[in-house]
C-alpha positions in Angstrom: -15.7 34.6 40.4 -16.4 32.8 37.5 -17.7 29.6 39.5 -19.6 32.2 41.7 -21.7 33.4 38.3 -22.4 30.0 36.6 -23.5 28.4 39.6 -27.3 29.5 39.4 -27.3 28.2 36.0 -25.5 24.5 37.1 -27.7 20.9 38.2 -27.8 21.3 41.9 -25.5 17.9 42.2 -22.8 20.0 41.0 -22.1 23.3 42.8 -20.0 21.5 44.6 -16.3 20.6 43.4 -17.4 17.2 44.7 -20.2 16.9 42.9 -18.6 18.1 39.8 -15.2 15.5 39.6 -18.0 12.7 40.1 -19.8 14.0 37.0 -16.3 14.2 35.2 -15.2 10.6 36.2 -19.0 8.8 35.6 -18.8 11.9 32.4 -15.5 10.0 31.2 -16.5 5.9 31.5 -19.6 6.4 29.9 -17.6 8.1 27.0 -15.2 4.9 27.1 -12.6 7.6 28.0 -11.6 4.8 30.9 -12.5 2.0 29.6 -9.6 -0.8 30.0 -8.6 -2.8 26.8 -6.6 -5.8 28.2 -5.3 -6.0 24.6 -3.6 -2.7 24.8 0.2 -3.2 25.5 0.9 -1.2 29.0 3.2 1.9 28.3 5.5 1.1 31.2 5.2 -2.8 30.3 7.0 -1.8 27.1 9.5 0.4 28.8 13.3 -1.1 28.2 16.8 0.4 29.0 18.6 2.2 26.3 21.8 0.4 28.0 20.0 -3.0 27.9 18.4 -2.8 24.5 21.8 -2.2 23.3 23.1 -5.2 24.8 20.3 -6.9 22.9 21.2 -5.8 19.5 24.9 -6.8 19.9 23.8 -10.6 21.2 22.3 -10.7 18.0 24.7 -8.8 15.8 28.0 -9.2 17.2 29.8 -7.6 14.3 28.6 -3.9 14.7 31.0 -2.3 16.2 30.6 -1.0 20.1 33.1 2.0 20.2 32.7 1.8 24.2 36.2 3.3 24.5 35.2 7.1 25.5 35.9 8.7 29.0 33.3 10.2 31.0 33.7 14.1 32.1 32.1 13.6 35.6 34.2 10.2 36.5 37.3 10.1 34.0 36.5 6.6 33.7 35.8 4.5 30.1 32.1 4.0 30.4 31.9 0.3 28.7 28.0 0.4 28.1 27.8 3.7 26.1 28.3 1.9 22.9 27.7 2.8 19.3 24.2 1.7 19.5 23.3 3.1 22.7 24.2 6.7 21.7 22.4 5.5 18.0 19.1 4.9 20.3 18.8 7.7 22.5 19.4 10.2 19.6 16.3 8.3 17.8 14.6 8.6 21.0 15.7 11.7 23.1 17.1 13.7 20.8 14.2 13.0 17.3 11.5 11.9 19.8 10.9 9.4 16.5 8.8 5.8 17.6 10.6 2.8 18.5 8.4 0.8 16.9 7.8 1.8 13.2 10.5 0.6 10.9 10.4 3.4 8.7 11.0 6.1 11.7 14.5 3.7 12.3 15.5 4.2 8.7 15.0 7.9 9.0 17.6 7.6 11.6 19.9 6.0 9.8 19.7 8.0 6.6 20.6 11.2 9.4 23.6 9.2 9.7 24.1 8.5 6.1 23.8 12.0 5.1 20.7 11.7 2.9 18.0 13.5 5.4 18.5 15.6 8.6 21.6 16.7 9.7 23.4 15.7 13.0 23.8 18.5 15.3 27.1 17.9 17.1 26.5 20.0 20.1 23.4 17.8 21.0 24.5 14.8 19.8 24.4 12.0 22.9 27.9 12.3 24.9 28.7 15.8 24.0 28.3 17.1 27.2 29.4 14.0 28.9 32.1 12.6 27.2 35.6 13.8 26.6 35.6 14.0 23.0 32.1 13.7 21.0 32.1 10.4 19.2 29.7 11.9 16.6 31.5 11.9 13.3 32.9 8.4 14.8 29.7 7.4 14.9 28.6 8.2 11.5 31.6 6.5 9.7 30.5 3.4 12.0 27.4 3.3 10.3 28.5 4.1 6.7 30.7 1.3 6.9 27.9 -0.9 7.3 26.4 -2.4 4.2 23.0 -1.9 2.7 21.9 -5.7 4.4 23.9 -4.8 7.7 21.4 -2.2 7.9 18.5 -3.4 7.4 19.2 -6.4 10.0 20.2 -3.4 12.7 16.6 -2.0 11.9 15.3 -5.8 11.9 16.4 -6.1 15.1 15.5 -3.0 17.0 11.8 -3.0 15.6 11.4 -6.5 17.1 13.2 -5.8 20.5 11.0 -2.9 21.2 7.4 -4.1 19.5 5.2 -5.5 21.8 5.1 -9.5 21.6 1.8 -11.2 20.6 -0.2 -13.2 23.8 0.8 -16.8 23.2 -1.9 -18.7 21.6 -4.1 -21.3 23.8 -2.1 -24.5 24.7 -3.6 -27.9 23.4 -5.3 -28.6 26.7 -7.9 -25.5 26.9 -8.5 -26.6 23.1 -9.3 -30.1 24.2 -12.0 -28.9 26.9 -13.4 -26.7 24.3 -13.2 -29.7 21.8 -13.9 -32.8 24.1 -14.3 -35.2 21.1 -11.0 -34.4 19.8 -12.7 -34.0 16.2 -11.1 -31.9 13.8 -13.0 -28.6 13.5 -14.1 -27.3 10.1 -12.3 -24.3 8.5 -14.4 -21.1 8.9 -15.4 -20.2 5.8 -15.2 -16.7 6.7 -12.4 -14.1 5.5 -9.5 -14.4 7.8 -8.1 -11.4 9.8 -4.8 -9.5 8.5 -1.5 -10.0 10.1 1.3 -7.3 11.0 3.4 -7.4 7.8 0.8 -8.7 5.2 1.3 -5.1 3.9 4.4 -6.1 2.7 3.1 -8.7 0.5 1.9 -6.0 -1.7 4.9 -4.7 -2.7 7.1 -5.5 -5.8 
């Protein structure tokens, strides 16, 4: 009905739905709404396994302790790769819906653990409805135990496993064809762009 009434009043290329999702697509490239960025990291290019980020955080920091010794409801089984840190990442992720990638979001979830900022709801804690016995408050001794720079390494770690890698910088041959005389080239003498963590140097 409402299509019926403002079609007297439409460009004659649209009273037709056709007509109309053409507008809308050329309607959204010319707004940039499409427009590709190659240096925008693909979502699903950044997509890792809670299971197999895990497994990356203990290759690096062997000492944390897995806690892998709960049995599953559904198989009565010991499920070996719900660890400490797998059940640590998907409440960060599933249960706070907090980034992966911003440090500070990973120390919000650890002060949930320390008791200094949101609490832990046991009855949606990861494993309570799949596990035997809910490893919550196991959990959260786990991570008091750890010390103030065993913490900040866990965060260290996860940031860099899930932020996006830089693009490798030009080998020395594509520099050579740009450079054929294999002079040196003179520093720009303009200001030089900021780097991830320069931010930091600010501080005390």
């Amino acid at each position: 009905m409402i299509w019926q009434t403002l079609q007297p009043h439409v460009p004659f290329f649209l009273k037709s739905w056709k007509g109309l999702l053409i507008f809308l697509i050329g309607l959204s490239l010319a707004l940039g709404i499409g427009q590709f960025n190659p240096n925008l990291p693909s979502v699903q290019g950044q997509t890792i396994r809670v299971e197999t980020a895990a497994e990356m955080v203990y290759q690096k920091l062997p000492y944390l302790p897995k806690d892998n010794q709960y049995i599953r409801q559904e198989t009565k089984q010991v499920d070996p790769d719900f660890t400490l840190i797998n059940r640590l990442i998907r409440y960060h992720e599933d249960l706070k819906k907090r980034s992966t990638i911003f440090r500070l979001d990973w120390q919000l979830t650890l002060a949930d653990y320390l008791g200094v900022n949101e609490t832990i709801k046991e009855d949606r804690y990861p494993g309570n409805s799949t596990l035997t016995a809910n490893p919550m408050q196991s959990d959260i001794q786990a991570i008091r135990q750890l010390n103030r720079r065993q913490r900040q390494e866990l965060i260290d770690v996860l940031v860099s496993i899930y932020t996006p890698q830089p693009k490798p910088a030009e080998n020395s041959s594509s520099q050579t064809e740009s450079n054929p005389t294999g002079s040196p080239r003179k520093p720009s003498s303009g200001p030089t762009l900021s780097k991830p963590g320069d931010a930091q140097l600010l501080g005390p």
